[in-house]
ROSE-4610 file (N, C-alpha, C; in Angstrom, 1 decimal, always signed):
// ROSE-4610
residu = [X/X/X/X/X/X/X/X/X/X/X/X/X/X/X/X/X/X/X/X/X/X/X/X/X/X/X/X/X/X/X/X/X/X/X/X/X/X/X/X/X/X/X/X/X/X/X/X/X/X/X/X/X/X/X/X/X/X/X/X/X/X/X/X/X/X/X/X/X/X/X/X/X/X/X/X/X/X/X/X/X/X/X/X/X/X/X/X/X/X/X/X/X/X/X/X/X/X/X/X/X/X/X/X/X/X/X/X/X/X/X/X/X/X/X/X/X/X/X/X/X/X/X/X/X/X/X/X/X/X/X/X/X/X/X/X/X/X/X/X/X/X/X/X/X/X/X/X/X/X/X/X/X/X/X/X/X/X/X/X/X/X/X/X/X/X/X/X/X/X/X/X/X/X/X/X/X/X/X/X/X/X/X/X/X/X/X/X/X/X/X/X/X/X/X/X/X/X/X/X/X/X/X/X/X/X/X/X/X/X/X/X/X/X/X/X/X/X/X/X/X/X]
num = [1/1/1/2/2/2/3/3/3/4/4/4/5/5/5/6/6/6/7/7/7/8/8/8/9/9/9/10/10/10/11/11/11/12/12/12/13/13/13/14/14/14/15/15/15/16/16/16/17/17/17/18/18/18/19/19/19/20/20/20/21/21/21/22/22/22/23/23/23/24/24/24/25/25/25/26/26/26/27/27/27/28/28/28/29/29/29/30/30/30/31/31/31/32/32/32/33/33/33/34/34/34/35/35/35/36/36/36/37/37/37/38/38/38/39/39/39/40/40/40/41/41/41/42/42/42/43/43/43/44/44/44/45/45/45/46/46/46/47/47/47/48/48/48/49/49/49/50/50/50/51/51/51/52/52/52/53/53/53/54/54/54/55/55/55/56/56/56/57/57/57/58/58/58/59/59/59/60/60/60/61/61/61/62/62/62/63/63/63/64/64/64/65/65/65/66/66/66/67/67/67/68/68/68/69/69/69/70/70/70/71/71/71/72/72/72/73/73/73/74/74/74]
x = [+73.8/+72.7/+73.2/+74.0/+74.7/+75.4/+76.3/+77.3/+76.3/+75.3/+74.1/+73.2/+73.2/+72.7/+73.6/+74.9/+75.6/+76.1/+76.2/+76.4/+75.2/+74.1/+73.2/+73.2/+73.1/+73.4/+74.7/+75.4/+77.0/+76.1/+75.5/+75.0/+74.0/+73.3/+72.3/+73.1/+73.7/+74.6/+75.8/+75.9/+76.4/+75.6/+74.4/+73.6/+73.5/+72.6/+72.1/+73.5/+74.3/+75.7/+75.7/+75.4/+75.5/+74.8/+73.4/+72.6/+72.7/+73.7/+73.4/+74.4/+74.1/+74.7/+75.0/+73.8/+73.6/+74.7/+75.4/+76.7/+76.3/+75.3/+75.5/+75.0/+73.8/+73.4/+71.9/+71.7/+70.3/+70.9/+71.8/+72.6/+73.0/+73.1/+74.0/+72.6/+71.6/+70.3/+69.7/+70.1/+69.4/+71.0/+72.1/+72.6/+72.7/+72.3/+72.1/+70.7/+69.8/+68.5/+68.4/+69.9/+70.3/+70.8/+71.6/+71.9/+71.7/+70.6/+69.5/+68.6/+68.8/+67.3/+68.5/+69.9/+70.5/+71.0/+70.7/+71.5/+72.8/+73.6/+75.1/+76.0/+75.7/+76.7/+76.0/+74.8/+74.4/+74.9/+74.7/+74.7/+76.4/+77.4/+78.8/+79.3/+78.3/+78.5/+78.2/+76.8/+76.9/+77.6/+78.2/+78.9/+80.2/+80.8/+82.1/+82.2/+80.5/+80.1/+79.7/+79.4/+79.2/+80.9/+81.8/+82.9/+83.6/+83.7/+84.4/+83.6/+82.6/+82.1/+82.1/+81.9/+82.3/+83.1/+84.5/+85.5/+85.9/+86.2/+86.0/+85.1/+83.9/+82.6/+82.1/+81.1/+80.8/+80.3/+79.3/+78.5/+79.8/+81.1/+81.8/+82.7/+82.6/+83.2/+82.6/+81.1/+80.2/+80.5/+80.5/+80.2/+81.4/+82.6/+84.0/+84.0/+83.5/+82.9/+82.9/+81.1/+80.7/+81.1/+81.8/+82.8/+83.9/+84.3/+85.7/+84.8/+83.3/+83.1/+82.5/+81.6/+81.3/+82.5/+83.3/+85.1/+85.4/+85.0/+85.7/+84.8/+83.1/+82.6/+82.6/+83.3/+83.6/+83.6]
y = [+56.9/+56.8/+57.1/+58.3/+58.4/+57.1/+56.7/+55.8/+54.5/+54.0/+52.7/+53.6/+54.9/+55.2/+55.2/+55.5/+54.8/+53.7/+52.8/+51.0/+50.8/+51.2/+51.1/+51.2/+52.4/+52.6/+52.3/+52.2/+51.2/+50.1/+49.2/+48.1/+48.0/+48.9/+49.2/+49.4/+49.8/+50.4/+49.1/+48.4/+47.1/+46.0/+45.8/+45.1/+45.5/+46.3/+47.4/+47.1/+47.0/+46.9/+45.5/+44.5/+43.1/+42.6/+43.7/+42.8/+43.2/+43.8/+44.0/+43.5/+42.2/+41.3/+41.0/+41.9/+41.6/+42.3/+43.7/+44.3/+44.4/+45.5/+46.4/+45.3/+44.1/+43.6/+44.2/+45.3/+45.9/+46.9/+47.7/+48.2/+47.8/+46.5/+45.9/+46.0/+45.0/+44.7/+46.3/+46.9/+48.3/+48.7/+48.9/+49.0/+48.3/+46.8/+45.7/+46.2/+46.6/+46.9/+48.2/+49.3/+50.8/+50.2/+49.2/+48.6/+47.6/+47.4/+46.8/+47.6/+48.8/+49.6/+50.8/+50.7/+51.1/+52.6/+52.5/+53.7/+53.6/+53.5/+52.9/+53.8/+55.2/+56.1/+55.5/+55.7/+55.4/+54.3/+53.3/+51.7/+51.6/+52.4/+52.1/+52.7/+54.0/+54.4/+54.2/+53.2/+52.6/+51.1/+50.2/+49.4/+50.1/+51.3/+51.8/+51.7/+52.1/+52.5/+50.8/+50.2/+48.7/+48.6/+48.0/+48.1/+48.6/+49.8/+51.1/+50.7/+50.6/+50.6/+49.0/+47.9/+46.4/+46.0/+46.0/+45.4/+44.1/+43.4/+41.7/+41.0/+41.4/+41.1/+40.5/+39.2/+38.8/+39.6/+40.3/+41.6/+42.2/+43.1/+44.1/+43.1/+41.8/+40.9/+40.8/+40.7/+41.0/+42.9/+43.3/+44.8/+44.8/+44.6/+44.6/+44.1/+42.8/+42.3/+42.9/+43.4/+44.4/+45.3/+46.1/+47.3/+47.0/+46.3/+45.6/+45.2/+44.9/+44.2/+46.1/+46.7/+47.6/+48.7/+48.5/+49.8/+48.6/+47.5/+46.5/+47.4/+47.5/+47.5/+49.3/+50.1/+51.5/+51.5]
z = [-8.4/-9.4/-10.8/-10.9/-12.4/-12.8/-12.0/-11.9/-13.4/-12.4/-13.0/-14.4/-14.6/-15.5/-16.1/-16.1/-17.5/-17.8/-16.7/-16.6/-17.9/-17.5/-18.2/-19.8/-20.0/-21.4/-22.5/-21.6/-21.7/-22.6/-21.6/-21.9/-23.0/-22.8/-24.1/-25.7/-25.6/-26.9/-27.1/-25.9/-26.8/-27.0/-26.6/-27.4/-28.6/-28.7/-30.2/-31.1/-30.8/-31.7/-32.2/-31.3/-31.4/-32.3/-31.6/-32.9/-34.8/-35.1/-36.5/-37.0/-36.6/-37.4/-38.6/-39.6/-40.9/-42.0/-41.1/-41.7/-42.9/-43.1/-44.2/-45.5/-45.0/-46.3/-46.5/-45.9/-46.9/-47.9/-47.2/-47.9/-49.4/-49.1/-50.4/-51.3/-50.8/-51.0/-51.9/-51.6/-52.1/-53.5/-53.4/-54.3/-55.2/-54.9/-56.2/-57.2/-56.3/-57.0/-57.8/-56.8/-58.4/-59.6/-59.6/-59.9/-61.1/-60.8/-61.5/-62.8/-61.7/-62.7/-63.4/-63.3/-64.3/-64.1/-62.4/-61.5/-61.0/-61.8/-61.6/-60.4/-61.1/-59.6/-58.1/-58.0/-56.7/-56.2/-57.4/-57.1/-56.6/-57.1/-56.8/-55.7/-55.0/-53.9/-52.7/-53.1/-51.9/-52.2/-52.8/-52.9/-52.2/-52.3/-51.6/-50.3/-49.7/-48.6/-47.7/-48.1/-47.5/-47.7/-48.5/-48.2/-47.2/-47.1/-46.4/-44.7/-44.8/-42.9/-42.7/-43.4/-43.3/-43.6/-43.3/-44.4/-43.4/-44.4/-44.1/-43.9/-44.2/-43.6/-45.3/-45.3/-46.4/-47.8/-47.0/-47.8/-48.4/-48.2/-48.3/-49.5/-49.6/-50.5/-51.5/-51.8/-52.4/-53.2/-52.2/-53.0/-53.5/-52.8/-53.9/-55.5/-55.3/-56.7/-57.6/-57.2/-57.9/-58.5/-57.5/-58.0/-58.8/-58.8/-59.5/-60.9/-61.1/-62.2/-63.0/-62.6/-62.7/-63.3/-62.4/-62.8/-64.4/-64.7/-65.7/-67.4/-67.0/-67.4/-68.4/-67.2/-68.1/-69.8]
């Protein structure tokens, strides 16, 4: 019985993984908008932070950008 309770959740926890596909673009979605309104520390830390847990991922190419344009902008 233990054995299929954790087959189970095995399985659960690699779905739930699969599906977030979207890799850290609300994330991004919310640092573009500190961003915006001229909250720059937050807006760069979460740009480090989509980077740092996505890397290679389109979003983390996006936030490098950013950051690169942002560190220009000092």
């Amino acid at each position: 019985m233990n054995k299929y309770i954790l087959i189970l959740l095995f399985i659960c926890c690699t779905t739930l993984t699969a599906c977030s596909g979207d890799q850290g673009g609300q994330q991004l979605e919310i640092a573009q908008f500190e961003e915006k309104q001229n909250n720059r520390e937050h807006a760069v830390k979460l740009y480090e932070e989509v980077v740092s847990k996505y890397p290679g991922s389109p979003n983390a190419k996006i936030a490098q950008e950013r950051l690169n344009a942002l560190k220009m902008d000092k």
